[in-house]
ZADRENZA-262514 format. One line per field, with one value per residue: residue number from 1; x, y, z of N, C-alpha, C in turn. Coordinates in steps of 0.001 Angstrom, whole numbers. Layout:
BEGIN
k	(NUM ...)
neast	(X ...)
nnorth	(Y ...)
nup	(Z ...)
caeast	(X ...)
canorth	(Y ...)
caup	(Z ...)
ceast	(X ...)
cnorth	(Y ...)
cup	(Z ...)
END
This chain:
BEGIN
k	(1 2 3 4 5 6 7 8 9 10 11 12 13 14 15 16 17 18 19 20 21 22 23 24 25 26 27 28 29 30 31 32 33 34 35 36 37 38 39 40 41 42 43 44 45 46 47 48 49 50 51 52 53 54 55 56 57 58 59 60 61 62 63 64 65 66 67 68 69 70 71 72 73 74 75 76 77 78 79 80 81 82 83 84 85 86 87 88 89 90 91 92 93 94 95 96 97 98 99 100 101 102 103 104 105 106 107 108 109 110 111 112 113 114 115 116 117 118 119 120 121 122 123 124 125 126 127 128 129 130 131 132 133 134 135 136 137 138 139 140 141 142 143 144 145 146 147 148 149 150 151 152 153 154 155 156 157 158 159 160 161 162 163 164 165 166 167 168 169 170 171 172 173 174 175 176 177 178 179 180 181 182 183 184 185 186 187 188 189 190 191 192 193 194 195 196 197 198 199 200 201 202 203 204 205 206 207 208 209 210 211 212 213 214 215 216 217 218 219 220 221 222 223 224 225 226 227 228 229 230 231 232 233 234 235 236 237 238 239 240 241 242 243 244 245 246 247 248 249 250 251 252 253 254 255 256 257 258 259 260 261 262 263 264 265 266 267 268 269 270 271 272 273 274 275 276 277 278 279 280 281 282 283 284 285 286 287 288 289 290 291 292 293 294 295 296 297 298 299 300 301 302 303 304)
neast	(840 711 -611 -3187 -5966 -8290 -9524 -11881 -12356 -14803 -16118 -17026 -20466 -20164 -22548 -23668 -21417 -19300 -18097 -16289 -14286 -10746 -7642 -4982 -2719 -3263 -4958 -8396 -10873 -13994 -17212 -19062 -21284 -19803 -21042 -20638 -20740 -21739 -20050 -17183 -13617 -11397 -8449 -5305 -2860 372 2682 5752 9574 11636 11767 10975 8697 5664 3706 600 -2191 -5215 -7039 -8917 -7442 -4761 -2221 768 3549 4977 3734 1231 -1486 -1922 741 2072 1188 2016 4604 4651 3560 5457 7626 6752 6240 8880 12063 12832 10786 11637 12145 10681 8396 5641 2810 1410 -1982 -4395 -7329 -9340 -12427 -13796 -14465 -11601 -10042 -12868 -14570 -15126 -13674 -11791 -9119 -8054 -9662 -8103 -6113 -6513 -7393 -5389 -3410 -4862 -4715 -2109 -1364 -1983 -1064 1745 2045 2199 925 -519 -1548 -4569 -4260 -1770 -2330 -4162 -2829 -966 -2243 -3977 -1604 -1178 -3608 -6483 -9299 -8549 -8127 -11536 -11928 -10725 -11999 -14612 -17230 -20209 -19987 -20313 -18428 -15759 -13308 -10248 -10771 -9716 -11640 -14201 -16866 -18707 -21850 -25416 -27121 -30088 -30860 -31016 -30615 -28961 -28543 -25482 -23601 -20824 -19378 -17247 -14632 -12836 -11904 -9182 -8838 -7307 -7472 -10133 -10027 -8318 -9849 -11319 -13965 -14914 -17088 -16366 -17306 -19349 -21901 -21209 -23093 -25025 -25181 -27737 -29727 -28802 -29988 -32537 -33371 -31719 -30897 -31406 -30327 -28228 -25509 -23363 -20718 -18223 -19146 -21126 -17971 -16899 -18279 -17865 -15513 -15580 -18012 -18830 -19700 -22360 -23644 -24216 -26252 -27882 -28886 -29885 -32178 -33860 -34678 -36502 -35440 -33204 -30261 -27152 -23601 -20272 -18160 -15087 -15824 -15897 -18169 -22050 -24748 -27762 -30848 -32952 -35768 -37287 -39135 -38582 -36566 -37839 -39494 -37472 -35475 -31679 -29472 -26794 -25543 -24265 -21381 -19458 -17765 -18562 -19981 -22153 -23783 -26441 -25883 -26311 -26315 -23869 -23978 -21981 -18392 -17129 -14618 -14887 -14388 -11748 -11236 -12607 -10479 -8449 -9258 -10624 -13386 -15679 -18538 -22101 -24008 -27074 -29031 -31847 -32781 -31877 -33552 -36008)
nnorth	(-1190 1776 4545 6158 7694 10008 10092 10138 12409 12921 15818 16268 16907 18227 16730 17203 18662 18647 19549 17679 18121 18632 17246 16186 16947 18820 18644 18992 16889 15606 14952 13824 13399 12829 13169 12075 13847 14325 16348 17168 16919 16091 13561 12800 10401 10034 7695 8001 6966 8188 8730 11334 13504 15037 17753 19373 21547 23056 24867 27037 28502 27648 25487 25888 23578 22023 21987 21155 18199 16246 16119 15332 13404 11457 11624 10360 7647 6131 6552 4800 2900 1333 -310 -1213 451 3225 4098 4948 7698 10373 12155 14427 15423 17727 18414 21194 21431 21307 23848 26096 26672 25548 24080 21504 19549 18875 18672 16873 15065 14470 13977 10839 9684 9997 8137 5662 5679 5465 3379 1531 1934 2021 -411 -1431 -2316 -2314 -2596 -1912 -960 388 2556 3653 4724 6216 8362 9819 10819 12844 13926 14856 14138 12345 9572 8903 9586 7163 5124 5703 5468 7365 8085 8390 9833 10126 11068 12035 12704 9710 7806 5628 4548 3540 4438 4048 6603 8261 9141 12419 15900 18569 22194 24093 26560 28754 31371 33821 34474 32694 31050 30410 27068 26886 29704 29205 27175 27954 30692 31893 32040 29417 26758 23956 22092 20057 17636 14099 12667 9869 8035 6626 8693 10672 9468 9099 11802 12493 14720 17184 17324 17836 20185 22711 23026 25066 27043 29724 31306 30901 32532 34751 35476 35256 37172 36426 33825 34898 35779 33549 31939 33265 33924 31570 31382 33049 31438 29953 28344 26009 26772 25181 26200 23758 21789 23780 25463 28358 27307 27115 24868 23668 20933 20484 20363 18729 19914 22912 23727 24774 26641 28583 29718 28361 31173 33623 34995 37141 38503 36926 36043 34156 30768 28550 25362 22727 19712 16265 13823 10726 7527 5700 5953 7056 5561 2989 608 -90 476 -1381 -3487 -3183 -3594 -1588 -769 -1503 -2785 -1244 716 1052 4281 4606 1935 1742 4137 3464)
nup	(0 -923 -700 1097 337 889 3926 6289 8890 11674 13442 17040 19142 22558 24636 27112 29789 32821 35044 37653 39350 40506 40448 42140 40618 39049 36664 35526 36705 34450 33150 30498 27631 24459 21098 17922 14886 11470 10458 9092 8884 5540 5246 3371 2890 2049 1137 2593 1421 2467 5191 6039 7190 6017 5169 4062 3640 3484 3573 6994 9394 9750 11637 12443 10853 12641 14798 14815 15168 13180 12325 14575 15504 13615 14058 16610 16643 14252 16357 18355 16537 16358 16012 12356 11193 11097 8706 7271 6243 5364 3507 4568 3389 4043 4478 5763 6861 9844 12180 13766 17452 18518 20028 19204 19139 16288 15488 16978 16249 13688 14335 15469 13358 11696 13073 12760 10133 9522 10766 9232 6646 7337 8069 10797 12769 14926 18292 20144 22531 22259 20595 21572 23892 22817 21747 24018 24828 23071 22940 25328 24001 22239 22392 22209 19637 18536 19622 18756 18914 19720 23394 27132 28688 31314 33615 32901 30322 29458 30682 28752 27925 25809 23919 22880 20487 20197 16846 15643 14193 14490 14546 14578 15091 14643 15763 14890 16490 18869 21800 23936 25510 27405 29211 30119 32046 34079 34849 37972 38607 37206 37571 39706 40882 40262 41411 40631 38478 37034 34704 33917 34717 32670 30311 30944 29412 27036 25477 26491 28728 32292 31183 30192 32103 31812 29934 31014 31816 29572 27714 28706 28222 25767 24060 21236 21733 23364 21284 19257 20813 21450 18630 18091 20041 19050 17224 18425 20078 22051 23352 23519 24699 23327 24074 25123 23707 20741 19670 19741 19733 19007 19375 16268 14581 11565 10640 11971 9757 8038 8722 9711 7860 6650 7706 7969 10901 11371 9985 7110 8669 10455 11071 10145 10659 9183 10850 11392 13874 14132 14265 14446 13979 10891 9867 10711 9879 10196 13045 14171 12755 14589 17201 18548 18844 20425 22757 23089 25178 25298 25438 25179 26032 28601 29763 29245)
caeast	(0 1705 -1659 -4749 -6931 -10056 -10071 -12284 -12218 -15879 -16620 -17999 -20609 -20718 -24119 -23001 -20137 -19828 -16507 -17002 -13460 -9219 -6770 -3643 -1499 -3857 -5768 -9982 -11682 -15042 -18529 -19663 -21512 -19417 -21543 -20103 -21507 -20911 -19209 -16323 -12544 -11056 -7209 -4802 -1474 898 3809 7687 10820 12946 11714 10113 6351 5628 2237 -255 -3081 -6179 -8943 -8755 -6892 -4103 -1266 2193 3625 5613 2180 -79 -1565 -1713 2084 3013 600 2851 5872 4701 3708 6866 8381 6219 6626 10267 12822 12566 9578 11523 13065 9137 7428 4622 2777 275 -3048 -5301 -9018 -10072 -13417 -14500 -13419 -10533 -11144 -14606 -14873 -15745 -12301 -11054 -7779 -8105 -10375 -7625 -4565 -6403 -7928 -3878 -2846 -5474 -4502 -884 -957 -1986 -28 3215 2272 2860 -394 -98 -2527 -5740 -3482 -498 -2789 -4952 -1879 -421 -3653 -4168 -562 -1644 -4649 -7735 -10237 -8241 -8865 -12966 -12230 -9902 -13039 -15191 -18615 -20744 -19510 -20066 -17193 -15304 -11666 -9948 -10955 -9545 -12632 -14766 -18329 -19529 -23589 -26042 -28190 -30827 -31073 -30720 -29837 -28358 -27714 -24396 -23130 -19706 -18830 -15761 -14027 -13159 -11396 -8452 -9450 -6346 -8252 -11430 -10040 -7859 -10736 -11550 -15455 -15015 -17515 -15326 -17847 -20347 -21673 -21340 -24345 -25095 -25716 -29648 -30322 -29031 -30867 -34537 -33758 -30211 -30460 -31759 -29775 -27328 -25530 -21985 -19982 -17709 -20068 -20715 -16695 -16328 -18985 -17478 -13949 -16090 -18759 -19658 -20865 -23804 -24524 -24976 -26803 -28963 -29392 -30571 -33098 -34197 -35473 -37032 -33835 -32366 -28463 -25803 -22051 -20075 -17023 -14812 -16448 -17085 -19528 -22907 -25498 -29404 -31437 -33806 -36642 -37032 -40232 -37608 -35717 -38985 -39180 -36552 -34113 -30222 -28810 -25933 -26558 -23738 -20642 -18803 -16657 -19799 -20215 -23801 -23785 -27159 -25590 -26699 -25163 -23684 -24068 -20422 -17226 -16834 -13531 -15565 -13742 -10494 -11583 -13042 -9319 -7020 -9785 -10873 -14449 -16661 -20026 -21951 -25086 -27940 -29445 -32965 -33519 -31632 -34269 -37348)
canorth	(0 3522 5374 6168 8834 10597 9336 10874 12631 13494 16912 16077 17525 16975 16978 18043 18939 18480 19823 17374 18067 19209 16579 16977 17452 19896 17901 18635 15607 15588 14251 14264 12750 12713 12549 12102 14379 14615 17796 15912 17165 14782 14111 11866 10038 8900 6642 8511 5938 9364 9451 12969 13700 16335 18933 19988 21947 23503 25515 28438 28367 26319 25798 25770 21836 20828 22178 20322 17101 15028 15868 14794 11751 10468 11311 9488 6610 5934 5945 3798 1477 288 -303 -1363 1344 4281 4693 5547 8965 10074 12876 14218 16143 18348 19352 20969 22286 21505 25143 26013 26571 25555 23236 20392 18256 18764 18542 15612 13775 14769 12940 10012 9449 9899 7088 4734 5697 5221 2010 663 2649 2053 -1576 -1488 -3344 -2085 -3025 -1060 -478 1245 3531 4898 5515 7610 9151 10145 11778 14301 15145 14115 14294 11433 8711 9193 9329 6376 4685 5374 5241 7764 8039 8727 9992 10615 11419 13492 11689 8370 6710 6371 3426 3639 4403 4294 7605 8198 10187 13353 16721 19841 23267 24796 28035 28791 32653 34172 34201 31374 31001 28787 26521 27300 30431 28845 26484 28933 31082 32085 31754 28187 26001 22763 20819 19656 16649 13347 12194 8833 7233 5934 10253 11398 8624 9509 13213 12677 16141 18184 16877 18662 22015 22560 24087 26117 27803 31075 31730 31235 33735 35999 35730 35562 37504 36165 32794 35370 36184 32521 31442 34518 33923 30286 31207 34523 30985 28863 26868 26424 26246 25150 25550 22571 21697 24715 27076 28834 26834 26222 24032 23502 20012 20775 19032 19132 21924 24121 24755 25373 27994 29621 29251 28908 32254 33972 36396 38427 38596 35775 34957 33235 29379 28274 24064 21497 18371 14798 12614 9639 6522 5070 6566 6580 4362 2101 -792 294 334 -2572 -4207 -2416 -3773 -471 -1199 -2410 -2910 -392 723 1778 4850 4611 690 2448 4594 2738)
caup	(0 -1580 -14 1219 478 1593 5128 6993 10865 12232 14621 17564 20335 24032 25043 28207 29833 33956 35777 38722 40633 40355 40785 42749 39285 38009 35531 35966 36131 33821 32801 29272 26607 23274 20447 16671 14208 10265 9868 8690 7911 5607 5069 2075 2973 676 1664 1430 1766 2682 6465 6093 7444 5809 5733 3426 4530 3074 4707 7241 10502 9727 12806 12072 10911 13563 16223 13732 15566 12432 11778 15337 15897 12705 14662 17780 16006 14012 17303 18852 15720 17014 14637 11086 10879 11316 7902 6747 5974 4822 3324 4799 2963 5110 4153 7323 7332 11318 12670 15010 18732 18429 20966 18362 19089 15249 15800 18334 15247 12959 15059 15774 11967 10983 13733 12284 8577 9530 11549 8077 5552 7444 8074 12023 13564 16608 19032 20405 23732 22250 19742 23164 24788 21790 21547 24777 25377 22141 23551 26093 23392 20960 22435 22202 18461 18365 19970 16957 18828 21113 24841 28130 29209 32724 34189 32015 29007 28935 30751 27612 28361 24150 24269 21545 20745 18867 15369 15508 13929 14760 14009 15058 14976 15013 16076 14003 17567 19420 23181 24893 26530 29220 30023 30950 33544 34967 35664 39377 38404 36838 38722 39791 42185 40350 41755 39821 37613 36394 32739 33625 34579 31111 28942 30611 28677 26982 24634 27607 30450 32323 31355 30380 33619 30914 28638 31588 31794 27870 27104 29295 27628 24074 23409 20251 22070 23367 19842 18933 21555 20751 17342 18162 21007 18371 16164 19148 19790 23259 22597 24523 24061 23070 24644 25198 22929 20583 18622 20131 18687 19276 18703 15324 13818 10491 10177 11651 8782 6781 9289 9866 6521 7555 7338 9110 12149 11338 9062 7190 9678 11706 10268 10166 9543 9598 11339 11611 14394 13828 15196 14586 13028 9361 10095 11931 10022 11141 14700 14418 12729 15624 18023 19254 18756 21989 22893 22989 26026 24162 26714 24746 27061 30046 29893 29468)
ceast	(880 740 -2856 -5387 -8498 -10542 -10631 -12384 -13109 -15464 -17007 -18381 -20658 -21814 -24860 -21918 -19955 -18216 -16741 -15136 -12190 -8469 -5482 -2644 -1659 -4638 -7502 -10304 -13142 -15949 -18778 -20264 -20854 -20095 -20681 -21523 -21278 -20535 -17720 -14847 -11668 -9075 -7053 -3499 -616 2738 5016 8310 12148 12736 11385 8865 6650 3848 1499 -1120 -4288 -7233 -8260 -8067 -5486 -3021 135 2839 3949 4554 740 -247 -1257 74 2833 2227 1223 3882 5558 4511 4146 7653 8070 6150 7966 10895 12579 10941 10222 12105 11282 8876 6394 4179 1482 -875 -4408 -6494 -9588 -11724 -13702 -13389 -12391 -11269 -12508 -15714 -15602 -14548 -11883 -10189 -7149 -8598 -9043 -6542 -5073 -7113 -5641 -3292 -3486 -4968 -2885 -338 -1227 -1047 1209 3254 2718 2061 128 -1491 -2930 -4756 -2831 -1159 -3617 -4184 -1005 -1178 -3801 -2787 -607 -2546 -6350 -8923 -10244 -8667 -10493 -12815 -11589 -11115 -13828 -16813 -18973 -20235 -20120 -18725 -16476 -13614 -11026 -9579 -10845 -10642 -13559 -15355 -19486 -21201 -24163 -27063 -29269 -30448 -31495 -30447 -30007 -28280 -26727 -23837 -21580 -19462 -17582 -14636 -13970 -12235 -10499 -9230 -8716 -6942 -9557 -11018 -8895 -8460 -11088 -12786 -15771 -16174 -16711 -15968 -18982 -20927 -21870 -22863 -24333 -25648 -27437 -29634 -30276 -29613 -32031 -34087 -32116 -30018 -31092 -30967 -28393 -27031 -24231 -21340 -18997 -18215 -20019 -19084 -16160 -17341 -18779 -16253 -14162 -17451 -19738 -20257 -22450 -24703 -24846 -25823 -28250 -29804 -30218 -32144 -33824 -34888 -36325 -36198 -33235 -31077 -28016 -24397 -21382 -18366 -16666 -15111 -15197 -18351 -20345 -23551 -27312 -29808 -32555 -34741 -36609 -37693 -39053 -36620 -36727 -38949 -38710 -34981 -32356 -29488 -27794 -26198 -25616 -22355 -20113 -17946 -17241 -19755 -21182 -23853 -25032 -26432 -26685 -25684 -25011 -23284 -22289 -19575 -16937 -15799 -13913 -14858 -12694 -10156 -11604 -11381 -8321 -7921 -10204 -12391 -15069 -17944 -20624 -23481 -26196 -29161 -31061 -33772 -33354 -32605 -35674 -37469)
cnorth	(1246 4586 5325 7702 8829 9804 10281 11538 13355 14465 15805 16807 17191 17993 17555 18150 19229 18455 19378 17911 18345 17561 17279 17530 18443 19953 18321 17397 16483 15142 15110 13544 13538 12573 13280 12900 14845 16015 17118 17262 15874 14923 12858 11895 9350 8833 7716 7594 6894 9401 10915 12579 15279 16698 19238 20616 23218 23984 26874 27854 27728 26293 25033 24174 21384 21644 21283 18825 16211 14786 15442 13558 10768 9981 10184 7956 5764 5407 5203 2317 617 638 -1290 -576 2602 5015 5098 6811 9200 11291 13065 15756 16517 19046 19843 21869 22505 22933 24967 26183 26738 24778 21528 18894 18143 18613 17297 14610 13478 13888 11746 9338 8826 8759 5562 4522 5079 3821 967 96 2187 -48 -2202 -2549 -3221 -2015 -1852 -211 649 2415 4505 5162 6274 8650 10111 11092 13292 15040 14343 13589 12987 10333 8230 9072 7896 5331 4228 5553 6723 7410 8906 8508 10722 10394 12498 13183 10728 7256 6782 4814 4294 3448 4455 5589 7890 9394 11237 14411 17883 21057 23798 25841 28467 30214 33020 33839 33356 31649 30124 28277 26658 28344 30051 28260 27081 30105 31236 31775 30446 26998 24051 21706 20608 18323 15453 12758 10251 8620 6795 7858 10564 10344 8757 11020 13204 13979 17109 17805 17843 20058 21487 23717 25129 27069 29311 31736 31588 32142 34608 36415 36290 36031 36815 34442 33272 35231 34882 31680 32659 34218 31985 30648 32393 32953 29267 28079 27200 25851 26158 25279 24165 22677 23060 26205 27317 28414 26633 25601 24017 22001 20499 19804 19820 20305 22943 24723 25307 26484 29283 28983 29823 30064 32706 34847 37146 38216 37535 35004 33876 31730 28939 26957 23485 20480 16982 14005 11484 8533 5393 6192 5882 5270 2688 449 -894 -236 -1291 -3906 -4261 -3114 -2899 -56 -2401 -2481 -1608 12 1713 2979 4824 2936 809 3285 4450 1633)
cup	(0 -437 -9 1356 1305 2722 5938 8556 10666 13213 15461 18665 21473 24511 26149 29031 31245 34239 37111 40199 40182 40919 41322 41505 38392 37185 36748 35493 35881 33764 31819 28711 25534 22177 18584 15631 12771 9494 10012 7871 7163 4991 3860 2838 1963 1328 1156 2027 2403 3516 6605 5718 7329 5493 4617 3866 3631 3443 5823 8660 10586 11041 12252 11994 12628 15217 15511 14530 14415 12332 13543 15973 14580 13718 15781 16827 15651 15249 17794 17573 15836 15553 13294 9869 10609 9922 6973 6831 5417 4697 3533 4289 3727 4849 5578 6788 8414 11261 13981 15990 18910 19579 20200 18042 17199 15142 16179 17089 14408 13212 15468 14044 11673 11768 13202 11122 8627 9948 10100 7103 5908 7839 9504 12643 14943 17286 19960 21834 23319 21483 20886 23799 24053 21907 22631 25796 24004 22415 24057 25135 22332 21031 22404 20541 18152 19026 19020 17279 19955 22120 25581 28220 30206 32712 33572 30433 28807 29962 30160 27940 26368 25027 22572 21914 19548 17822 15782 15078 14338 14218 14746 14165 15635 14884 15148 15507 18198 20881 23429 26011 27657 29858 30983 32391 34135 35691 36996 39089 37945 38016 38094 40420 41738 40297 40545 39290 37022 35250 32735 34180 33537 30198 29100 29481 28108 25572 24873 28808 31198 32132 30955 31063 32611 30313 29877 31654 29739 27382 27446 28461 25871 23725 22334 20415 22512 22147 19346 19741 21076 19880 17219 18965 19685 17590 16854 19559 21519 23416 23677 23748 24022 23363 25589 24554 21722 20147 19870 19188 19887 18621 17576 14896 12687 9702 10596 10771 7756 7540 9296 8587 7528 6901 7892 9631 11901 9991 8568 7652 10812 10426 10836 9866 10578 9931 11737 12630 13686 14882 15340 13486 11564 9222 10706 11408 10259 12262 15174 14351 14302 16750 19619 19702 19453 22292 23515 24277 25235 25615 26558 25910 28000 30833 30094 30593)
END
């Protein structure tokens, strides 16, 4: 195998977002639901024999190669492939549409899509273990894609219990402005204690449940999360932010777009997208090879 194109890495939202406590090292522990949603960046690798990972990149935001997750979930990789791997490179092609700090883990989809694509391409077969513990030293969010399915998810990402949810779609609204997420949880106003929840509470109401403890301290830092939260409730819609911000999103039925047609609330730097969840990751046979793919709690019988 020379290469593989058009592999895809899903957005995704969390449904809610629950800052239950601080660890001694600094790390917040969490509560979320994860849910996969097809606003999709997709990338192309093609095999070099010269040992150079090198960058392509297409779309708006881009971050400098050697800060680029895909170009250093190669590097880790490689290294974690031992020797007779390391004389490999590979070239890597970047469609991003998901937006930057959006709170939609793009980045995070992006480096664990390229660990899947790579464990192929380079011929390593490295087992479900060693790919969640690459994953998860690039960034909390990777392993959840390296998963492949819906999650509940607790600690500081890597305790990830796959759920099934029902069908779904979305509108999200992505602000021109977006926020670090280091500001938020450095915050003095951050609420840190909120108490733990269980998996049978969010499946009686799992796209009303909750709240995400970030969203007041990222609207403070960003403004233009008011304005999309605004411009949702301005069309019947009760939005939440998603992750770290900026994007929020609202659940839709489908009369609402007869309604209210999708327009933008303010200049073209706002991104306006209909979403559909998804019930597994495009890769899903991947997952399934690397044996990353687990059973899954469906919250719809949890519930009944």
């Amino acid at each position: 195998m020379k290469a593989i194109y058009d592999v895809c890495a899903p957005a995704k939202l969390n449904l809610f977002l629950h800052v239950t406590g601080r660890r001694a090292d600094g790390y917040h522990t969490l509560q979320s639901v994860f849910m996969l949603i097809d606003w999709c960046d997709t990338l192309h690798f093609e095999r070099r024999r010269d040992g150079v990972i090198s960058r392509q990149y297409h779309g708006k935001g881009a971050a400098l190669p050697d800060d680029d997750l895909t170009v250093r979930a190669a590097r880790a990789l490689r290294t974690a492939g031992g020797a007779g791997h390391t004389d490999l490179g590979v070239h890597i092609g970047l469609e991003k549409r998901i937006p930057t700090q959006a709170g939609m883990g793009g980045g995070s989809s992006d480096a664990a899509s390229t660990l899947l694509a790579l464990n192929q391409l380079w011929n390593l077969n490295l087992p479900a273990a060693t790919l969640l513990e690459i994953g998860l030293a690039l960034g909390a969010d990777v392993p959840f894609f390296l998963r492949g399915h819906n999650a509940w998810v607790e600690g500081i990402g890597e305790q990830i219990s796959p759920i099934e949810l029902p069908s779904a779609r979305f509108m999200v609204v992505k602000p021109k402005a977006g926020v670090e997420t280091a500001q938020i949880f450095r915050h003095p106003a951050l609420i840190k204690d909120t108490a733990p929840a269980i998996i049978m509470g969010f499946a009686a109401n799992p796209f009303k449940f909750g709240r995400n403890d970030l969203q007041a301290v990222a609207q403070d830092l960003c403004p233009g999360i008011g304005e999309g939260l605004n411009w949702l409730k301005a069309r019947g819609l009760q939005g939440r932010m998603t992750g770290s911000g900026s994007a929020v999103f609202a659940k839709i039925e489908d009369e609402c777009l007869g309604r209210n047609p999708v327009k933008s609330p303010g200049d073209g730097g706002i991104e306006i997208k209909v979403c559909r969840n998804l019930q597994a990751h495009p890769l899903a046979g991947w997952l399934d090879v690397a044996g990353l793919s687990t059973a899954k709690v469906g919250v719809a019988n949890l519930a009944g």
